[in-house]
N, C-alpha and C positions, 0 to 999 in steps of 0.2 A: 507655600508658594504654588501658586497655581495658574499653571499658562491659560491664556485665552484662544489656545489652539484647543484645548483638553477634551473628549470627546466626550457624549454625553453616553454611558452605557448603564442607565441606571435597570432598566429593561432587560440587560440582555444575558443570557446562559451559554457562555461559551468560555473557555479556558482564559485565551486572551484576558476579556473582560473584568474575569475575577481577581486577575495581577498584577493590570495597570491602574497603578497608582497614578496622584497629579502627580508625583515625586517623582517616580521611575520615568513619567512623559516628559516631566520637564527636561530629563539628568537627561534622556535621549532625542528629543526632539528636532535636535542640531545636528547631531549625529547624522554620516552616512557613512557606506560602505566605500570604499575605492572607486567602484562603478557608479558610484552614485544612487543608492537605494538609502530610500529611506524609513524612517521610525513610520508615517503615516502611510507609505506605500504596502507596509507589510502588515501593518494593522487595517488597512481600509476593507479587505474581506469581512472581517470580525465586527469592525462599527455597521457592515450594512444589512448585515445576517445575524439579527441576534440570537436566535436559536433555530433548533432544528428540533420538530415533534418528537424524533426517539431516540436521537444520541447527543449529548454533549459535544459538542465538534469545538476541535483547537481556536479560531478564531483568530488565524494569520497565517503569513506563509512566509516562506525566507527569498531572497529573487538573486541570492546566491551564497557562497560558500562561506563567504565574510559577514553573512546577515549573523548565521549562529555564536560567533565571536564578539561585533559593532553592538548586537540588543542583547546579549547575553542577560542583562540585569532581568528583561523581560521575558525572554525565552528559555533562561534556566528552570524557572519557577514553573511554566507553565508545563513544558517538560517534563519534568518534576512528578507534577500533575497528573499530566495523561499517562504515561507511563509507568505509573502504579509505585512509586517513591524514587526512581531511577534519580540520582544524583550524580548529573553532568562535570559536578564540580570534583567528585571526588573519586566517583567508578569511572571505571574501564570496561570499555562491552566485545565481547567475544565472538567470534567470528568463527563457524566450523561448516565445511561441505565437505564432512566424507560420510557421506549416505550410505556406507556397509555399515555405521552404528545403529540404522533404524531396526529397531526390532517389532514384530509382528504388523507389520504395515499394508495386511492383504482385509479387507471388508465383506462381510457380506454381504452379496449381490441383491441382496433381496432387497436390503433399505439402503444400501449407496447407489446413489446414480450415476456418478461423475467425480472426477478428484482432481484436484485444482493445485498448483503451487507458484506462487509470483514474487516478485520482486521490483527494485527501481533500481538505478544506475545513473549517476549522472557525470559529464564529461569536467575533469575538473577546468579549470582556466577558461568556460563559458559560463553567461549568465545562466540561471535556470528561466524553466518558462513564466515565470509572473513579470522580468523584468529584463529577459532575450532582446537584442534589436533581433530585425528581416536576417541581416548577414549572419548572426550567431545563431540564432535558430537555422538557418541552410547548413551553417558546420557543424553543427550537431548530427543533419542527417548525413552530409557528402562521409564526416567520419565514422560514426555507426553501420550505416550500408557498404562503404568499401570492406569495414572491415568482417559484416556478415559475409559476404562472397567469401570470403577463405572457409568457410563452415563446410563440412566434409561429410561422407556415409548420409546415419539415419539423422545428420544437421543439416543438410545440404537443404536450401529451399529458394525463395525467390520474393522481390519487395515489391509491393504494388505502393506506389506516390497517389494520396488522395488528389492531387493535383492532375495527376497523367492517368488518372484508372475508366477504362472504358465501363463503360451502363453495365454489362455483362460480367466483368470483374466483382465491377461495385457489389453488385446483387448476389453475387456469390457469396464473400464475406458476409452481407447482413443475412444470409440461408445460415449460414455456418456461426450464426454469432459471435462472427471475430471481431467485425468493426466499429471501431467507435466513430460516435456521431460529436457533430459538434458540440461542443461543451454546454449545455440550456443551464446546468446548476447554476445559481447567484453564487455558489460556495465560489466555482471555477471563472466567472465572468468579471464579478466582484474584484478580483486579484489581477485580473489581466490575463490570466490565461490564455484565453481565446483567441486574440488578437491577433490579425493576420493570418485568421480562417480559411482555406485550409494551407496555408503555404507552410513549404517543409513538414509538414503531417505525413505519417504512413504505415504501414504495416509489414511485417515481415514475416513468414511462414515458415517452416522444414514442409517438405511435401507431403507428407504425412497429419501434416496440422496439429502437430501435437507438440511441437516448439513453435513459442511465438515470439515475437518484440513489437512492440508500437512503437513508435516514435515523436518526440515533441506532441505527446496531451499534455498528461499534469506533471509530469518529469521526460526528462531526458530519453529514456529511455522505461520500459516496464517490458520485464522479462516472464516470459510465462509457458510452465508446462502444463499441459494438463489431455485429460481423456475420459472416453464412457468407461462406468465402472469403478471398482473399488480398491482396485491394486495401486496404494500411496504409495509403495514403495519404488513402483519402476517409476511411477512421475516423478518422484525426487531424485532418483538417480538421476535420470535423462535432465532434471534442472539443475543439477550441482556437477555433471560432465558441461553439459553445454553454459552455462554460467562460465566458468572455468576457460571454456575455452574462449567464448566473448572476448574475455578481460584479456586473453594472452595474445589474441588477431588485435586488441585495440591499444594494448602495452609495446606491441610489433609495430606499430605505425606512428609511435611519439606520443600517444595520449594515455593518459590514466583516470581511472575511476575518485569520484571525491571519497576521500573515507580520513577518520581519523578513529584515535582510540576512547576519546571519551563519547562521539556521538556514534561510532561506526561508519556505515555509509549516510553521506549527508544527499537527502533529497528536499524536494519541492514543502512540504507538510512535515511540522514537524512530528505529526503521529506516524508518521511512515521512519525514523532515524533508525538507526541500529542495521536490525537484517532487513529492513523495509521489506518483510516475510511476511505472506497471508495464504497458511495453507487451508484448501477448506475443502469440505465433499458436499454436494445434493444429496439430503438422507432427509427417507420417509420417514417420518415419526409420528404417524397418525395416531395411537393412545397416551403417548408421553408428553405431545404438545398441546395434549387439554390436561394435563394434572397439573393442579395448581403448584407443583412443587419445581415445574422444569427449568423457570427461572432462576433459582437458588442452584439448582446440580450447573445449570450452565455456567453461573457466576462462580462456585465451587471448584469447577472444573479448566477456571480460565479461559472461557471458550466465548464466541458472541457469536447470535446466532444475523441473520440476513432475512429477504425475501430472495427468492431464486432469482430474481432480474437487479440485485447490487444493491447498494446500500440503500438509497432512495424509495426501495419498494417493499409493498407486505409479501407475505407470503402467499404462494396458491397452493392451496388444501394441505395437508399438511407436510408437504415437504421444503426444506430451511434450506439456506448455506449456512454451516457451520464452519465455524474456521478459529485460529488460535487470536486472544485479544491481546496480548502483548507483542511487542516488537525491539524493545532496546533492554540490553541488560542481558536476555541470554541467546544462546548460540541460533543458529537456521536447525542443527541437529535437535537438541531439546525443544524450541519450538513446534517443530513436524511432529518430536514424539507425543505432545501433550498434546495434539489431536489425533494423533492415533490413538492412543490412549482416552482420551474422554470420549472420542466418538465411540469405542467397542461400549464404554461404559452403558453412553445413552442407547446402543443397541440393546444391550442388554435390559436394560429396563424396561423397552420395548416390548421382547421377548415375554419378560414377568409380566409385563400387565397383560400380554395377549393369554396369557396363562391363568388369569385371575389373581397373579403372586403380589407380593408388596413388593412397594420399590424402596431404598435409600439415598439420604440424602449425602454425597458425599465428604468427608470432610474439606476443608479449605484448603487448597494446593498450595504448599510451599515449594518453594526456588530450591 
């Protein structure tokens, strides 16, 4: 049986594409969520982007909390998938922020530049952003921002509305690389994203710029530590304090975070489910990123590497983002470890080559 909605993906390299069946299209084609989302609105990213030159990308988005549930037939699989055998149907994914379990989380200065750790959040009982009206995208920000104003000490900071932000604001965030610009991806436009550019958009800071939130890009909310240098370990504390305290200024004012136990927190992507965690550092690796062997230690090591300007770009000379590739399944604690942990690795290798030493290739990281 095959509808004559069916989309033609014979072309294309993305997750989605390799799970929809005409069978799974048909069983769900009728289907919608509560809100009214549906089978084609969540797949329409994935038919218009069949691939991407260097990563496999999901190819759909969910446009809310019920999408994971309504397309399960399809989102299981895919899920599945990307998240390295993760079985929605039948695990449970675990949740841990007590950041006194990291152990050895300080780098060397020499090859870390900066240490990164983020996350996503979204408001339950609002659409998310692919399928937000004007009015639920506004309550996502009026509730997010009221409840950043209770943030306190070294959280204490201030929102700039891309909407209200003077020339002079503006220009400061793009100095400071905090701001995102309007969504140009097909990945983000494709889906809806974008829509109703910049309204309800905006940024949030600690004064110190070392706690951030966006607001209303590709989810609800994206929470973000980070700093020059190589100490992971204060960025994660100050991410798993101030996380913490988020959720308790936004559980104070009637609202909760989406989360369950088999996908964890539910965001925008489904490669983002779980800790929707991406801890990463800027680390030089000028003789380890020409050995033919660096591909394998990374893949070994669980780890993916970046260009330093995000996912979208290569690299400039040889320094990477390095960050952890997994996200559902195990805790935000095991995640941060296994890049702290791989990252000393690949430092080390470094070291050997700068030495003339051999390197090794590590074995395959078990869970």
């Amino acid at each position: 049986l095959c509808s004559a909605e069916y989309p033609d993906l014979r072309k294309h390299n993305n997750c989605m594409a390799s799970h929809l069946t005409p069978a799974i299209y048909a069983k769900l084609v009728d289907k919608t969520t509560p809100n009214g989302y549906s089978l084609d609105q969540a797949i329409q990213t994935g038919v218009d982007n069949p691939g991407h030159p260097f990563i496999k990308t999901v190819g759909m988005v969910a446009g809310d909390e019920e999408s994971y549930e309504v397309f399960a037939d399809l989102l299981d699989p895919v899920i599945k998938e990307r998240h390295n055998g993760y079985d929605p149907q039948i695990m449970t994914h675990p949740t841990d922020l007590d950041s006194s379990k990291l152990t050895s989380g300080n780098f060397d200065e020499r090859y870390v530049l900066s240490s990164r750790v983020r996350t996503g959040r979204s408001i339950r009982g609002l659409s998310l952003p692919p399928a937000c009206t004007r009015a639920e995208r506004r309550e996502v920000e009026r509730v997010v921002v009221d409840a950043l104003a209770g943030l306190k000490g070294d959280l204490a900071g201030t929102y700039y509305s891309l909407t209200h932000m003077t020339d002079q604001e503006q220009q400061q965030l793009i100095d400071d690389h905090f701001l995102f610009d309007k969504p140009v991806s097909p990945l983000l436009t494709c889906s809806g994203m974008a829509r109703d550019w910049p309204d309800a958009r905006g940024i949030w800071h600690n004064n110190t710029k070392t706690f951030l939130i966006w607001i209303n890009e590709e989810d609800h909310t994206r929470v973000i530590s980070m700093e020059k240098g190589g100490n992971m370990k204060r960025v994660f504390d100050r991410f798993c304090t101030g996380l913490k305290e988020v959720e308790r200024l936004i559980q104070e004012k009637g609202w909760e975070f989406m989360w369950n136990e088999r996908l964890g927190y539910i965001l925008t992507c489904p490669s983002n489910l779980g800790t929707g965690l991406r801890a990463g550092v800027h680390v030089n690796l000028p003789k380890l990123s020409k050995d033919p062997r660096f591909a394998k230690i990374l893949d070994n090591l669980r780890l993916q590497k970046r260009g330093t300007g995000g996912v979208d770009t290569a690299a400039v000379g040889s320094t990477f983002d390095i960050s952890n590739l997994d996200r559902l399944g195990q805790s935000e604690v095991q995640l941060v470890q296994t890049v702290v942990d791989g990252v000393n690795y690949l430092i080390d290798c470094e070291k050997k080559l700068e030495k003339g030493q051999d390197i090794k290739i590590p074995p395959p990281f078990k869970k």
